[in-house]
C-alpha positions in Angstrom: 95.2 -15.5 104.3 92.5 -18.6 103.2 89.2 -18.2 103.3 88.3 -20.6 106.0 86.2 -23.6 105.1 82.8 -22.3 106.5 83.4 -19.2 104.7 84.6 -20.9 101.2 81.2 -23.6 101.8 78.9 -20.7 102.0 80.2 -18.8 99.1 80.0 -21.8 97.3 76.4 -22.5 98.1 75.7 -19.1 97.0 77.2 -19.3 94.0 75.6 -22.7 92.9 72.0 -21.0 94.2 72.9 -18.2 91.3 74.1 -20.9 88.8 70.5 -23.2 89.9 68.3 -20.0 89.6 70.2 -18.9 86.3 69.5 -22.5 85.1 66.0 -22.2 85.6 65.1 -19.0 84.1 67.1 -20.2 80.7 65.0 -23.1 80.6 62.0 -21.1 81.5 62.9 -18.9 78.9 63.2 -21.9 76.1 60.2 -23.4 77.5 58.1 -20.0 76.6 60.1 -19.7 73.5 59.6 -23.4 72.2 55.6 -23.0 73.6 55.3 -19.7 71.4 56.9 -21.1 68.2 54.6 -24.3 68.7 51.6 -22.1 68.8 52.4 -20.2 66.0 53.0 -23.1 63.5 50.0 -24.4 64.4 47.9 -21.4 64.2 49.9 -19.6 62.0 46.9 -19.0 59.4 44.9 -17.8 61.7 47.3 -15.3 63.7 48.0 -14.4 59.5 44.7 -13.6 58.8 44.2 -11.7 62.6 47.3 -9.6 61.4 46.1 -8.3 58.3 42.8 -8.0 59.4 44.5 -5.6 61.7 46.3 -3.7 59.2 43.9 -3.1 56.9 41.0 -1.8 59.7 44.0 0.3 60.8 44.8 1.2 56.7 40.8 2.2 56.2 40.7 3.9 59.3 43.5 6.3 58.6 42.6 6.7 54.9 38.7 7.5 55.9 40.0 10.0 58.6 42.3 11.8 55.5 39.1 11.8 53.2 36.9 13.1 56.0 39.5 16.1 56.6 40.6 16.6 53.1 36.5 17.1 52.5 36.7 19.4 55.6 39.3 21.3 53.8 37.6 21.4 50.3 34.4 23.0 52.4 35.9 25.9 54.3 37.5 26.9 51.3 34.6 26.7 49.3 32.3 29.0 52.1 35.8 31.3 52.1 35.6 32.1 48.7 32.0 32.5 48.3 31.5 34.4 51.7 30.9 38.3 50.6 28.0 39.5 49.9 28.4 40.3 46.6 28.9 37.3 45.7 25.9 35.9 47.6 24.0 38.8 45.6 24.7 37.2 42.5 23.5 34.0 43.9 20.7 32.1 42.5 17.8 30.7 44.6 18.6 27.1 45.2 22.7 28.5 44.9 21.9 30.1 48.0 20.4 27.6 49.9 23.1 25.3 49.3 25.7 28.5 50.0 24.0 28.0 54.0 23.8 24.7 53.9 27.6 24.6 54.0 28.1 27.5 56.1 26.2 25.7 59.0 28.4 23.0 58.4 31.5 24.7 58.5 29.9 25.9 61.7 29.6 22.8 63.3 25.8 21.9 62.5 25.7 18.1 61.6 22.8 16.3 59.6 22.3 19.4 57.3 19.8 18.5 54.5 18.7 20.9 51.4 15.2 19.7 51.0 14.6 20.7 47.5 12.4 23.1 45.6 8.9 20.9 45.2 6.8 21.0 48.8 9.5 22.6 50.8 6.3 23.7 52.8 8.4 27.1 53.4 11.3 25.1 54.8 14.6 24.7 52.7 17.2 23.5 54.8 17.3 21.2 57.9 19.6 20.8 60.1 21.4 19.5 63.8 23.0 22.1 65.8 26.6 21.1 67.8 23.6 21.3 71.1 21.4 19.1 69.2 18.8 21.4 68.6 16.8 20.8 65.6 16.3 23.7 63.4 14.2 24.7 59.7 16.0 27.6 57.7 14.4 29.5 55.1 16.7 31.1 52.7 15.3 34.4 51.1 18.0 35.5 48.6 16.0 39.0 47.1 17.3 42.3 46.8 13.8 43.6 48.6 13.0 43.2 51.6 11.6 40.1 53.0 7.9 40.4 54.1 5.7 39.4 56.9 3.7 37.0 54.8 7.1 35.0 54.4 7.5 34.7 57.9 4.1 33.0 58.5 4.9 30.7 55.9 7.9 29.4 57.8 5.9 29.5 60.9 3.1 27.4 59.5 5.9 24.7 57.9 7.0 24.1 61.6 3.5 23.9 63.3 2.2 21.1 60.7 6.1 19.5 59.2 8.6 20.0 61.1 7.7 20.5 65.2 10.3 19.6 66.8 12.7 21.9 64.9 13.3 25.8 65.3 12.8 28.5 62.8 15.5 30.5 61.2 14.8 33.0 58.2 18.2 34.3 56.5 18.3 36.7 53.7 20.7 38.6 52.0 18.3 41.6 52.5 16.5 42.9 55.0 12.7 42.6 57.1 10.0 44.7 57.0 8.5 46.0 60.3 5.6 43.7 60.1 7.9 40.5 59.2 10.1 41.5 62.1 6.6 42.0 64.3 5.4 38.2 63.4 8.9 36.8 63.9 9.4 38.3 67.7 10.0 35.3 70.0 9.1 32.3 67.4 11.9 33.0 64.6 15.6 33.7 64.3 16.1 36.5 62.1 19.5 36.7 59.9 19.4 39.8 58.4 22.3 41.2 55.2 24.1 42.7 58.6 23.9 39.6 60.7 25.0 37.3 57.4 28.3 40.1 57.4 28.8 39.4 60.7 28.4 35.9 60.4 30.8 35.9 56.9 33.7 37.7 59.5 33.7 35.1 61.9 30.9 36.1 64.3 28.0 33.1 63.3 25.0 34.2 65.2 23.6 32.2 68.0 20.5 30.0 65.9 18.8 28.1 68.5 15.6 29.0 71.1 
C-alpha cells in the first residue's frame, strides 16, 4: 500500500533537511579549504621559513642529545677500564685526579672541575653533587700512607677558598691515626678499601 501523503511530505522534508545540511557542510568545507590555500600563498615564505626552522631545532636537538650520550658512553667506558687498583697504582699525580674527576661524573656529580697543579691551595677537584652539595677533593695518589699534615691542608683550603664546599680526601693508600684523628667530623675519608668498594659499584656517600 502508498505511503499516504502526510507520510510521503514528511519523509520528503527530512530528506531535503539532510540534502540542505549536507549542502552546507560541503560548502563549509570549501570555504575552509579555499581560506587555507589563500593563506598559505600569501604567507607561504613565512610558514616555509617557520617549517624549517622547526626541523632543524628538532635536527640539533636530536643530534646534541646523541653527542651528549655517545660522550656518556665514551666516559663509563673509560672509568671501566681504568677502575682497578692497579691500574690507579700506576697512575701519575695529575692522571689521578683527572681518573676522579670522571668517576664523580659517572656518578652523577655535575660541574666537576680539575683545578690544576699551580695554587690548588690543597684542593684539586671541585665539584656539584646530584643534592647540590658543593664539595673540594684532594687526590693523594702515594703508595704510603697519607698523613695528618695533609689533612689540615685541605682543611685550611676550605676555611679561606672554598667555604661553602665540603671536604673529601681520596687516596689509593691509606691514613695514619693522626690524619684520621684531624679528619673526624670535618672530612670525608676514601681510603684504597673504600676506592675498591667504590670501583665495584658501591660509591661512598661524599656529602656532610
Amino acid at each position: 500500500m502508498p505511503p499516504s501523503t502526510p507520510a510521503r511530505v514528511r519523509s520528503t522534508a527530512l530528506l531535503m533537511a539532510a540534502l540542505a545540511a549536507a549542502g552546507a557542510a560541503i560548502w563549509a568545507l570549501i570555504t575552509i579549504v579555499q581560506v587555507t590555500v589563500a593563506f598559505v600563498l600569501a604567507h607561504h615564505t613565512t610558514i616555509l621559513a617557520f617549517v624549517f626552522v622547526a626541523l632543524l631545532v628538532a635536527g640539533v636537538t636530536g643530534i646534541t642529545r646523541a653527542v651528549a650520550g655517545h660522550e656518556r658512553r665514551l666516559l663509563r667506558e673509560r672509568v671501566h677500564a681504568h677502575a682497578r687498583l692497579e691500574k690507579v697504582d700506576a697512575m701519575t699525580g695529575t692522571e689521578f685526579e683527572h681518573f676522579i674527576a670522571d668517576l664523580l661524573r659517572t656518578t652523577g656529580f655535575h660541574d666537576v672541575s680539575v683545578t690544576g697543579r699551580s695554587g690548588d691551595r690543597g684542593v684539586d677537584i671541585t665539584a656539584s653533587s646530584p643534592t647540590g652539595t658543593r664539595v673540594a677533593v684532594q687526590c693523594k695518589r702515594q703508595s704510603g700512607p697519607v698523613r695528618a699534615d695533609r689533612v689540615r691542608n685541605l682543611v685550611g683550603a676550605v676555611h679561606c677558598t672554598y667555604l661553602d664546599h665540603h671536604p673529601v680526601l681520596i687516596t689509593n693508600a691509606s691514613f695514619t691515626g693522626p690524619a684520621l684523628g684531624e679528619a673526624s667530623g670535618l672530612v670525608t675519608m676514601i681510603d684504597r678499601e673504600r676506592l675498591r668498594a667504590w670501583f665495584a659499584g658501591s660509591p661512598p656517600k661524599l656529602e656532610k
